[in-house]
C-alpha positions in Angstrom: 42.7 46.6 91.1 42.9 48.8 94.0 46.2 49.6 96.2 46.9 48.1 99.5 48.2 50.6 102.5 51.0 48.5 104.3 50.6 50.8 107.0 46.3 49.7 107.3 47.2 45.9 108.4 47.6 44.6 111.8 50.7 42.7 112.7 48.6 39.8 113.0 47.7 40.1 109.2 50.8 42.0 107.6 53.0 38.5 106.9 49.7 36.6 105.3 49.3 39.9 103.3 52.4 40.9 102.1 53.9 37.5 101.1 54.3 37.1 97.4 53.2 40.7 97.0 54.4 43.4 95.6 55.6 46.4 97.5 55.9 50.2 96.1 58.0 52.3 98.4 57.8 56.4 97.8 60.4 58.1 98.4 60.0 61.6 98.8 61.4 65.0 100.8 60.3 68.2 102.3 61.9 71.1 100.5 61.2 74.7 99.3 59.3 75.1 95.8 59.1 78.5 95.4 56.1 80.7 96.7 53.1 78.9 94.6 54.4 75.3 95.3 54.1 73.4 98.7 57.2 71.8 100.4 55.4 68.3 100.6 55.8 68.5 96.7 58.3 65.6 96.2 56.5 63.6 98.5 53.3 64.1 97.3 54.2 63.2 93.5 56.4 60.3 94.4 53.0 58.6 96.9 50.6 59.6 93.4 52.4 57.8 91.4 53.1 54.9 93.7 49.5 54.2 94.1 48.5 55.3 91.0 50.8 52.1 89.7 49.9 50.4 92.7 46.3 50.4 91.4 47.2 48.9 88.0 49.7 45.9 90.1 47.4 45.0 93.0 50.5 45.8 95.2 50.8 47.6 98.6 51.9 51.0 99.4 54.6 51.2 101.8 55.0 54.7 104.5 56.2 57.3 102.3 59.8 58.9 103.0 59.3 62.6 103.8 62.6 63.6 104.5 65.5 63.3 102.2 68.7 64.6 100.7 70.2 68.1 101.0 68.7 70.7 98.3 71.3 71.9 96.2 71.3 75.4 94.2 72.0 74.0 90.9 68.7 71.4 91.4 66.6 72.2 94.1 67.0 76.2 94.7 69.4 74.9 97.2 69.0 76.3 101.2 68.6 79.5 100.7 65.3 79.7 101.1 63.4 78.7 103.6 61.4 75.3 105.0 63.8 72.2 103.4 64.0 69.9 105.9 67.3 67.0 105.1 69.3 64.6 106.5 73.1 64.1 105.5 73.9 61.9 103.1 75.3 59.0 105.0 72.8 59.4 107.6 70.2 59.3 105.0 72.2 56.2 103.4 72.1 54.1 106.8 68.5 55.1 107.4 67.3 53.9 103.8 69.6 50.8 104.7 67.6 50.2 107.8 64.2 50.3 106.4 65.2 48.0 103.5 66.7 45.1 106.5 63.7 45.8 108.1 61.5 44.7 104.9 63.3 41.7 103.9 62.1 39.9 107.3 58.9 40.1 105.4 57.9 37.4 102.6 57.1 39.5 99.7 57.9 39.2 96.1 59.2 42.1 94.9 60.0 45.7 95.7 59.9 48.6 93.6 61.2 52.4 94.9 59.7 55.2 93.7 61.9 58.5 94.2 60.7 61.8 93.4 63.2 64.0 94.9 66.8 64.8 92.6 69.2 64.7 95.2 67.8 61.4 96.6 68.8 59.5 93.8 72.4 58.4 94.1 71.9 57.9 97.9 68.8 55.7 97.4 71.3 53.6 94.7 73.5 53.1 97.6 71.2 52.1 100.5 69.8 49.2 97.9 73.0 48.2 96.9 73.9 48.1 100.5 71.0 46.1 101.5 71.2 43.9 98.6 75.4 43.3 99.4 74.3 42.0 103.1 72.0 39.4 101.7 68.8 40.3 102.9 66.9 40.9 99.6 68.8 38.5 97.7 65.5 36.3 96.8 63.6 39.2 95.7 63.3 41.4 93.2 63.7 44.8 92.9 63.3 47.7 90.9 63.8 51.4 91.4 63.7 54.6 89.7 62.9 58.4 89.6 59.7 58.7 88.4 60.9 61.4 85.8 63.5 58.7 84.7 60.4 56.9 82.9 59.6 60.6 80.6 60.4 60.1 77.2 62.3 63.2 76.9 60.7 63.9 73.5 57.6 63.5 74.4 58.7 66.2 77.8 59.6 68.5 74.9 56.3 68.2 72.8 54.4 69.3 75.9 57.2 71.9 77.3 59.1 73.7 74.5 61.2 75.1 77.0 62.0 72.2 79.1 64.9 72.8 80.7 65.8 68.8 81.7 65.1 67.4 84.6 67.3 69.1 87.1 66.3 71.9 86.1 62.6 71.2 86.1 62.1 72.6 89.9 58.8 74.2 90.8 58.8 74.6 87.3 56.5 73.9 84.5 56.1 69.8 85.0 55.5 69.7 89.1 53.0 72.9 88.8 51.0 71.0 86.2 51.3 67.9 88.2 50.4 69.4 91.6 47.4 71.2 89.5 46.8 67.9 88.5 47.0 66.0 91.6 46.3 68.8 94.7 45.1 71.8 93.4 43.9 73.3 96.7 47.5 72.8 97.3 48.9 75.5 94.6 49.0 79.4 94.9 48.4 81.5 92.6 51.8 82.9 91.7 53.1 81.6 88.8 57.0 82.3 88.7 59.4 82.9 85.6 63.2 81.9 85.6 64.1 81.9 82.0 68.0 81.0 82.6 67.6 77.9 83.5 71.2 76.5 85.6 73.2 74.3 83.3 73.9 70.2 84.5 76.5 68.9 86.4 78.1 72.5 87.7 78.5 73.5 90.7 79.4 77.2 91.5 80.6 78.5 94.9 79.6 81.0 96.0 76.6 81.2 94.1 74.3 84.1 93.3 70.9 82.7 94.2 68.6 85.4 92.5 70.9 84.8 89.6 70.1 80.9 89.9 66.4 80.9 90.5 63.4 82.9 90.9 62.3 82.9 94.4 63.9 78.8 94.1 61.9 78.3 91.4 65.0 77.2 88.6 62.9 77.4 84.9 59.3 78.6 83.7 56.3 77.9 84.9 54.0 79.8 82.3 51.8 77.0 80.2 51.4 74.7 83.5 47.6 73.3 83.6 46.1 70.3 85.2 45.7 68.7 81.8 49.2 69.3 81.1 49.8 67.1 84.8 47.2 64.5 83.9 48.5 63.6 80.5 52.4 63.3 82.5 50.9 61.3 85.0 49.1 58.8 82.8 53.0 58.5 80.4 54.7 57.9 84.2 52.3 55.6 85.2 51.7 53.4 82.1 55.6 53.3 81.2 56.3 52.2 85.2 53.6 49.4 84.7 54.9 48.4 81.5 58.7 48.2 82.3 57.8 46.1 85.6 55.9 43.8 83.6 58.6 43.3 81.1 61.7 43.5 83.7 60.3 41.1 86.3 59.0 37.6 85.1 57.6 36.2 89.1 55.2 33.5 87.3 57.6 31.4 85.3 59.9 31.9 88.6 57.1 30.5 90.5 56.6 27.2 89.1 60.2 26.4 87.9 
């Protein structure tokens, strides 16, 4: 199977083509990851692995989001340094919204969102449950997660002994391997060291941003490798396939 680019068809073709499909929708941003890592990180993990399980669904790869929530300190090195572009979060919220009404004029099957950016997460929630509340995608199906939300965390340790968790794990260990894996001509050399880690769920202001981070870069990123990203990517990818098989039963639905 090979992924379809919703983006490639002709509005003469895209209905015929999308109906009963399945649709993956990345959902990315553009924000600071310290000096080795590119700010199209988050977007570039969350379109990899949306077709990489695109690949194994026959499904279609919507336009990936490049834009999304505010950085904060505690997760994302916060605004302190440099290049993060965001939108606010109910802007963000009613844009997500829009895109979604947009789709459901469109006969396909299912939908599944694929976020790789922290602070998207609880906005993303909402602009689905809004969309789904106005009645638009109330005969499909959807699914969405963060692609780290698919890591079995002991199986994150066993390749990381210092993992940090995952909002933590900023520019650190996990996205250099994966970006070694995925773009290497993307990644500098620098390979940055913040051994203290900020601990979940607190928010300090105002905070002491070489205390929080190392150049934004919030844990370690001694050990990364591309094998170390290609062994990740292949967990993310086979777990995502497997739970969408398992959560979404379209055939029996079909011919009941």
């Amino acid at each position: 199977m090979t992924a379809r680019i919703y983006a490639e068809f002709t509005s003469a073709e895209v209905v015929e083509a999308v109906r009963g499909a399945t649709l993956v929708w990345p959902v990315g941003s553009t924000e600071q990851h310290g000096p080795h890592l590119p700010l199209s990180v988050d977007a570039v993990l969350a379109e990899s692995f949306a077709y990489g399980l695109a690949d194994r669904l026959d499904a279609i790869v919507l336009p990936t989001v490049t834009v999304g929530a505010r950085s904060l300190p505690q997760s994302g090195g916060g605004l302190a340094f440099p290049g993060t572009l965001y939108a606010a979060g109910p802007e963000l919220i009613r844009y997500l919204a829009e895109v979604l009404r947009s789709l459901a004029r469109l006969p396909f099957a299912r939908l599944v969102v694929l976020n790789g950016h922290f602070e998207n997460e609880a906005l993303l929630l909402e602009a689905l449950d809004e969309a789904c509340r106005d009645g638009g995608l109330a005969d499909r199906e959807v699914l969405a997660f963060s692609w780290w939300s698919l890591v079995d965390e002991q199986w994150a340790r066993a390749q990381d002994e210092h993992f940090p968790g995952w909002h933590a794990e900023h520019a650190g260990h996990t996205e250099t391997s994966l970006m070694l894996h995925l773009r290497p001509d993307l990644v500098r050399p620098a390979r940055p060291e913040h051994k203290n880690p900020p601990p979940a769920g607190v928010y300090v202001h105002p905070i002491d941003v070489a205390a929080a981070s190392t150049d934004g870069v919030l844990s370690r990123t001694s050990g990364a490798s591309a094998e170390a990203g290609a062994a990740l990517f292949e967990h993310v990818v086979r777990r995502a396939t497997e739970r969408i098989a398992t959560g979404f039963d379209l055939i029996r639905r079909a011919h009941s």
